[in-house]
C-alpha positions in Angstrom: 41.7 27.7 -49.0 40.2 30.6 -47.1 36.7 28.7 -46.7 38.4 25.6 -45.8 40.3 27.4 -43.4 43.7 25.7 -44.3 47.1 26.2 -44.6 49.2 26.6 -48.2 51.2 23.7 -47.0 48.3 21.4 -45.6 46.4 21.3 -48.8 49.4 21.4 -50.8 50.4 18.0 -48.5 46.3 16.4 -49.0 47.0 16.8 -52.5 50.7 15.1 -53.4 51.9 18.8 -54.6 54.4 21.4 -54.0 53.2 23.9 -52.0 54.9 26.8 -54.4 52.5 25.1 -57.2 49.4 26.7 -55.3 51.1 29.9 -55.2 49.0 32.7 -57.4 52.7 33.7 -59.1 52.8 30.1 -60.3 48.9 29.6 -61.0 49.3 32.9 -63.1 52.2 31.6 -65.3 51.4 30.1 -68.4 54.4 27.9 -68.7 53.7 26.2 -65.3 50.2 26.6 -64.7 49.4 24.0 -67.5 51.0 21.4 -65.6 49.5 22.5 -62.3 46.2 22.3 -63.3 46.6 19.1 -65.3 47.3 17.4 -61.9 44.9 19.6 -59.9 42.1 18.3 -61.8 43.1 14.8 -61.2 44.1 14.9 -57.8 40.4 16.5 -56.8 38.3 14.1 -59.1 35.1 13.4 -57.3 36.2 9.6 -55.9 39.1 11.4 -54.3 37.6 14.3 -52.5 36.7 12.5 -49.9 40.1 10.9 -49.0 41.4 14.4 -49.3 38.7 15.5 -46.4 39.6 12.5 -44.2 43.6 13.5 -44.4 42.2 16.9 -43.9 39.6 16.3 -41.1 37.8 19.0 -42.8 34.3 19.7 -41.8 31.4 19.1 -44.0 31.9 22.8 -45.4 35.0 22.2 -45.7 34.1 19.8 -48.6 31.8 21.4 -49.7 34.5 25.0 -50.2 36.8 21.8 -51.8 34.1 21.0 -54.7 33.9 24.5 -55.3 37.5 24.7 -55.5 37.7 21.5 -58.0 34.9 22.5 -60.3 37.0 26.1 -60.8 39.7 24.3 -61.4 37.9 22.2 -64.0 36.4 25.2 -65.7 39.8 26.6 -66.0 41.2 23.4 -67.3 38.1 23.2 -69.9 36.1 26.1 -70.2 33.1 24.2 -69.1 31.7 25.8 -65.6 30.0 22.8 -63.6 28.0 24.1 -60.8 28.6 21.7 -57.9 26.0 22.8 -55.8 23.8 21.0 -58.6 25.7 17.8 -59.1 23.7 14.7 -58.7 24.9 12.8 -55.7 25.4 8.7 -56.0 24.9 6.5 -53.3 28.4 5.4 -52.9 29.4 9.4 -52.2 26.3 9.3 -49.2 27.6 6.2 -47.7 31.1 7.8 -47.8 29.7 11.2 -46.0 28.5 8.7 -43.4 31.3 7.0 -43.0 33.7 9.7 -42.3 31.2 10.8 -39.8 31.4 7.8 -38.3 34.8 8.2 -38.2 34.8 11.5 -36.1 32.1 10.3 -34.5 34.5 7.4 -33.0 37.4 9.8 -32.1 35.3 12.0 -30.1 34.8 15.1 -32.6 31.2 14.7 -32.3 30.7 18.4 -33.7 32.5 17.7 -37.0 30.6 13.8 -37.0 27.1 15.0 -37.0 26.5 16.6 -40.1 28.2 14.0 -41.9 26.1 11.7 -40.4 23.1 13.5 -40.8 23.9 13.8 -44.5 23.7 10.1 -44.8 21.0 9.9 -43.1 18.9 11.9 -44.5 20.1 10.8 -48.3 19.1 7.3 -47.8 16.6 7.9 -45.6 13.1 7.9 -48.5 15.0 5.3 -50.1 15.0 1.1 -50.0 18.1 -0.3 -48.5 19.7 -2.5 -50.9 23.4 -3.3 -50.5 25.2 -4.5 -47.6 26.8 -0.7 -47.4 23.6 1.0 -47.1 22.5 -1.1 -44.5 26.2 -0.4 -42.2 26.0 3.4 -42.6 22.5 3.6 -42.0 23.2 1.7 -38.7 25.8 3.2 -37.7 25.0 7.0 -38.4 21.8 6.2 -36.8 23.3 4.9 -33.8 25.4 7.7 -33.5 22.8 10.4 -34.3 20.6 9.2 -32.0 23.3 8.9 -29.6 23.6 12.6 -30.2 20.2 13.4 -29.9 19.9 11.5 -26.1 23.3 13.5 -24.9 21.6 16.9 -25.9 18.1 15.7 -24.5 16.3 16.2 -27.7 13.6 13.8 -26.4 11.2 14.3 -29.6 14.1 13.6 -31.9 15.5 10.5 -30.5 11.4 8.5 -30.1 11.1 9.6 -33.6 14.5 8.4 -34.9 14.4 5.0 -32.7 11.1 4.0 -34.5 13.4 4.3 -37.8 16.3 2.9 -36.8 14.6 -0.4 -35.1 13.2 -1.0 -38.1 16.3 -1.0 -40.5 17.9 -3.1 -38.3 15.0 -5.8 -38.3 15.3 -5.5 -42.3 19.1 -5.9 -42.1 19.3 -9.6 -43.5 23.1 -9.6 -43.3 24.4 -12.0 -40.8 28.3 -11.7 -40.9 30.0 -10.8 -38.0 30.5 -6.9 -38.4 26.9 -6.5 -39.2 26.1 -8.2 -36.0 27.7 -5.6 -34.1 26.6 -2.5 -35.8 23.1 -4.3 -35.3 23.5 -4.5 -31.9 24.8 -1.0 -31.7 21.6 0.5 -33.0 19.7 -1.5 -30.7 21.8 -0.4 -27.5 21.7 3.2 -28.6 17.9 2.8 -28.9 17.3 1.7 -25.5 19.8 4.4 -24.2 17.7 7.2 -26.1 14.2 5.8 -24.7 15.4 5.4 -20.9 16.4 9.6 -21.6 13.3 9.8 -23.4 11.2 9.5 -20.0 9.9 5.7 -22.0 8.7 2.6 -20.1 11.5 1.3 -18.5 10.4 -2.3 -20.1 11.4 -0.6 -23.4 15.0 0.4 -22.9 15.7 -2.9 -21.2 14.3 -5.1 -24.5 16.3 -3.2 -26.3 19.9 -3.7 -24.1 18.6 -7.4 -24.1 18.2 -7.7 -27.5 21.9 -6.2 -28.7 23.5 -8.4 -26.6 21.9 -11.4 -27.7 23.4 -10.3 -31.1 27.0 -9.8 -29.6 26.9 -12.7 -27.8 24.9 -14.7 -30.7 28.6 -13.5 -32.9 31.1 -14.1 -30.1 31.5 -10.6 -28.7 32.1 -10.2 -25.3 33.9 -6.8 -24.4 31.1 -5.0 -26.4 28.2 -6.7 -24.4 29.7 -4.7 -21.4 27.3 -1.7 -22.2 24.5 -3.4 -22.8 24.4 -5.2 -19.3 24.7 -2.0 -17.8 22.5 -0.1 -19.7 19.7 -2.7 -18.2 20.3 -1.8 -14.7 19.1 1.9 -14.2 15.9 1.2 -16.3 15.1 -2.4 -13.8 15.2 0.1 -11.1 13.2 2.5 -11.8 10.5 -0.1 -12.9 11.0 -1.5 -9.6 10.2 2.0 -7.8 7.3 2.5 -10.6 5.6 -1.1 -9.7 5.7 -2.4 -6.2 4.3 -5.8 -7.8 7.5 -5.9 -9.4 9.8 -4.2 -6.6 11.9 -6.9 -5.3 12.7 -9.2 -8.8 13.4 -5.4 -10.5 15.9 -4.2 -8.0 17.5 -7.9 -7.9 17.4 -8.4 -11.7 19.1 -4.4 -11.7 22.1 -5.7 -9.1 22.6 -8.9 -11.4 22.8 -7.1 -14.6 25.5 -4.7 -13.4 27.2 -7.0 -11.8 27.7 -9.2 -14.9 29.0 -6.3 -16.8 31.4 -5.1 -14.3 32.6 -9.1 -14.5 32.7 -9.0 -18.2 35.3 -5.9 -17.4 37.3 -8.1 -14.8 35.3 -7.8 -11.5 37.2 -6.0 -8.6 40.7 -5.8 -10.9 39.7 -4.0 -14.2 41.2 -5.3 -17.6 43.3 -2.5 -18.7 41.8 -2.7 -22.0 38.4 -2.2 -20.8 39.1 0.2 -18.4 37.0 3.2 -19.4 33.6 0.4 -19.6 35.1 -0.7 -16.3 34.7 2.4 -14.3 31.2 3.6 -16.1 30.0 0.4 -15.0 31.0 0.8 -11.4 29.9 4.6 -11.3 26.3 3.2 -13.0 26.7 0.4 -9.8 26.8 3.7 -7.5 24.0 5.3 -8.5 22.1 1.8 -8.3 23.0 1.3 -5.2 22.1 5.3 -4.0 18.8 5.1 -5.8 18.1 1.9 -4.3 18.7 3.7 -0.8 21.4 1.3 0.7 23.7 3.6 1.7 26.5 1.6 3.4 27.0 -0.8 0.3 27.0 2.9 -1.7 29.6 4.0 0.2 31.9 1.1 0.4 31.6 0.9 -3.6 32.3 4.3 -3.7 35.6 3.9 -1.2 36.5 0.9 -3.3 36.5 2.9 -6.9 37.8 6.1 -5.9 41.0 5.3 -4.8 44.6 6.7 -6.1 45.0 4.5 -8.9 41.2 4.7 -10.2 41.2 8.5 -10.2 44.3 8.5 -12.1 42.8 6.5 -14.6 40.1 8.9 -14.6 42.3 11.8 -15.2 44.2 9.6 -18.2 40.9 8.9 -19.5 39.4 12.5 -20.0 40.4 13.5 -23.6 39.1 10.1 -24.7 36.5 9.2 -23.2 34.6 12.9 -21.9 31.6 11.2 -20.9 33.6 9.5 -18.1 33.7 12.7 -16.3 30.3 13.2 -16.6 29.7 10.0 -15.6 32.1 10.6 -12.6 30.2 13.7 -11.6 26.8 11.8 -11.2 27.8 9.2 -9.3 29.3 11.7 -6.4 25.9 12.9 -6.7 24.5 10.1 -5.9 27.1 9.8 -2.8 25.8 12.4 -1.6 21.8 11.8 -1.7 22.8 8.6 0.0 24.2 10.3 2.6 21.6 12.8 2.4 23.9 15.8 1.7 21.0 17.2 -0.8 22.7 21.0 -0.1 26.3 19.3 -1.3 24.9 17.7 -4.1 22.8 20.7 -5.4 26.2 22.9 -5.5 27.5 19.8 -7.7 24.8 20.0 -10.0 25.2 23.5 -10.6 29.0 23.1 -10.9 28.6 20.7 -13.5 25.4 23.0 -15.3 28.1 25.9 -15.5 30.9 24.4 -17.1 31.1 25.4 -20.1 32.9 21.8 -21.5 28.9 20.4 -20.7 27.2 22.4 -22.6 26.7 19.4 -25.4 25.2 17.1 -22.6 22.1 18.9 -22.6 20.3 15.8 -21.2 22.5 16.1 -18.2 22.6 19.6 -17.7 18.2 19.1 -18.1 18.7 16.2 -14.8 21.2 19.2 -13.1 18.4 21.5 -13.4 15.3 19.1 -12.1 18.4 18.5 -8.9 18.3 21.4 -8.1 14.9 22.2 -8.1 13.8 19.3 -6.1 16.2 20.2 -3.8 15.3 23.7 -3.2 11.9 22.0 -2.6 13.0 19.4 -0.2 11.6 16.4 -2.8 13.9 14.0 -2.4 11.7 11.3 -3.9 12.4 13.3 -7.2 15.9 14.1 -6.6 15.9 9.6 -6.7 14.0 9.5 -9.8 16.0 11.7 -11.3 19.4 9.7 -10.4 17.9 6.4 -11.9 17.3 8.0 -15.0 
């Protein structure tokens, strides 16, 4: 219980039991200890020891102190020691580990998600996909690793992983409905990672395009919210990149992100869709700021921030963190439009020194390049590095 750093009376909870049965005085009594053990032996049988970590929310040490505690109690039960370190793992138990770290993945404990998901990964990785749950955790912890590796700008890490995970999801022969999705999800996180990645722009938008044909293709529409949006940064900086291509890029950018914020319920969010909502008009800001029309950047600004917007902001923030970051770059971008670099530098460095940013390393890597251009006075960089 030390290991797993838990209370008595948590474990004691996980496990159906009385939380005087795990006491040492009752453990050491041979009249009640038989009984004790005869139900601790079933209640942490291997297909169970994962429920117990999801009731838990254990870490994936935390499991790992919990195998160690059931093997003990199995020798004691016995007298045959099993060393769980050197167990062989089935398939079914790696597709669980990724699935719970999809699950803490989804509720924002993205510390307690990775290695989970990494696990998973990393089991099935050298081996061929065969059932239809092999294929949904290796989309989905790939996503969401690779979603991970573009927040903490580990550039190398996400090209490498969006080569793997492309190509599991062109295997995927499933076509149901919920495979669909976590198709599409793999692409869209993809294109999100390449865009970070410094890639052709071209790349990150075949990549949006492509997952939400798939949503659309299964009759999703809230979910294809992100991947319009996720086209509209990467058309513009293609524009700036070719002049050839300069006016149908910043157009086709404007349309994309335009259609999502529709999607979302144009100038009067849908509640349910709120958080996409507002990342979708703050991604419309910086747009508009990088495509250097500053009065349309500050009437859109005007428009988003008022009372009821920033309380929905400030409602949002243990759910959704990224909306604050999100919400930080787009006053940025206010303030290049305006050309208030010396303003915008002090946010940059307000957002690098909080220590709640430390995980968005990409961000805190764009806070930096800020910064720098600014001290400079390269304000064609500070642009390129708002369109990013």
């Amino acid at each position: 219980m030390d290991e797993t750093r838990l209370q008595k009376q948590a474990l004691a909870s996980a496990l159906g039991m009385n939380p005087s049965s795990l006491s040492l005085s009752h453990l050491q009594d041979a009249t009640k200890s038989k009984y004790i053990y005869q139900r601790l032996s079933y209640v942490l049988r291997r297909d169970n020891l994962l429920a117990i970590a999801r009731y838990l929310r254990l870490s994936l040490d935390g499991v790992r102190a919990l195998k160690r505690l059931a093997s003990a109690v199995l020798t004691s039960s016995t007298g045959y020691r099993i060393d769980p370190e050197s167990m062989l793992e089935r398939s079914w138990e790696a597709a669980e580990y990724g699935m719970v770290g999809c699950e803490y993945f989804d509720t924002g404990s993205l510390e307690q998600a990775l290695p989970y998901l990494q696990h998973a990964w990393q089991y099935f990785r050298p081996l061929p996909l065969e059932t239809r749950a092999e294929f949904e955790v290796m989309l989905r912890a790939g996503a969401q690793i690779l979603e991970l590796y573009a927040n903490a700008g580990q550039a190398a890490e996400a090209k490498h992983h969006v080569r793997q995970l492309v190509q599991i999801a062109r295997d995927c022969r499933d076509t149901d409905r919920e495979m669909g999705r976590a198709v599409a999800f793999a692409y869209k996180a993809g294109g999100t990672a390449l865009r970070h990645a410094g890639g052709h722009p071209e790349y990150s938008i075949q990549m949006a395009v492509e997952a939400g044909r798939i949503l659309k293709e299964h009759g999703f529409a809230d979910e294809r919210i992100g991947p319009l949006r996720n086209q509209a940064k990467p058309y513009v900086a293609w524009g700036w990149r070719d002049p050839s291509r300069r006016a149908s890029c910043f157009e086709a950018a404007l349309a994309k992100v335009e259609h999502s914020e529709a999607l979302a319920g144009g100038s009067v969010p849908r509640e349910e869709v709120l958080d996409e909502w507002l990342l979708t008009r703050f991604t419309r800001v910086e747009c508009l700021a990088g495509l250097e029309r500053r009065d349309e950047t500050l009437r859109l600004w005007d428009e988003t921030m008022e009372l009821d917007t920033v309380r929905a902001i400030a409602s949002s923030l243990d759910r959704r963190p990224d909306l604050y970051a999100k919400w930080a770059f787009a006053q940025m971008a206010v303030c290049f439009s305006i050309r208030e670099f010396d303003r915008m530098a002090a946010l940059a460095e307000a957002f690098a020194r909080a220590p709640e940013n430390e995980k968005y390393g990409e961000r805190l890597q764009r806070c930096e390049s800020i910064i720098r251009c600014v001290t400079r006075g390269d304000s064609e960089g500070v642009r390129q590095v708002l369109i990013k």
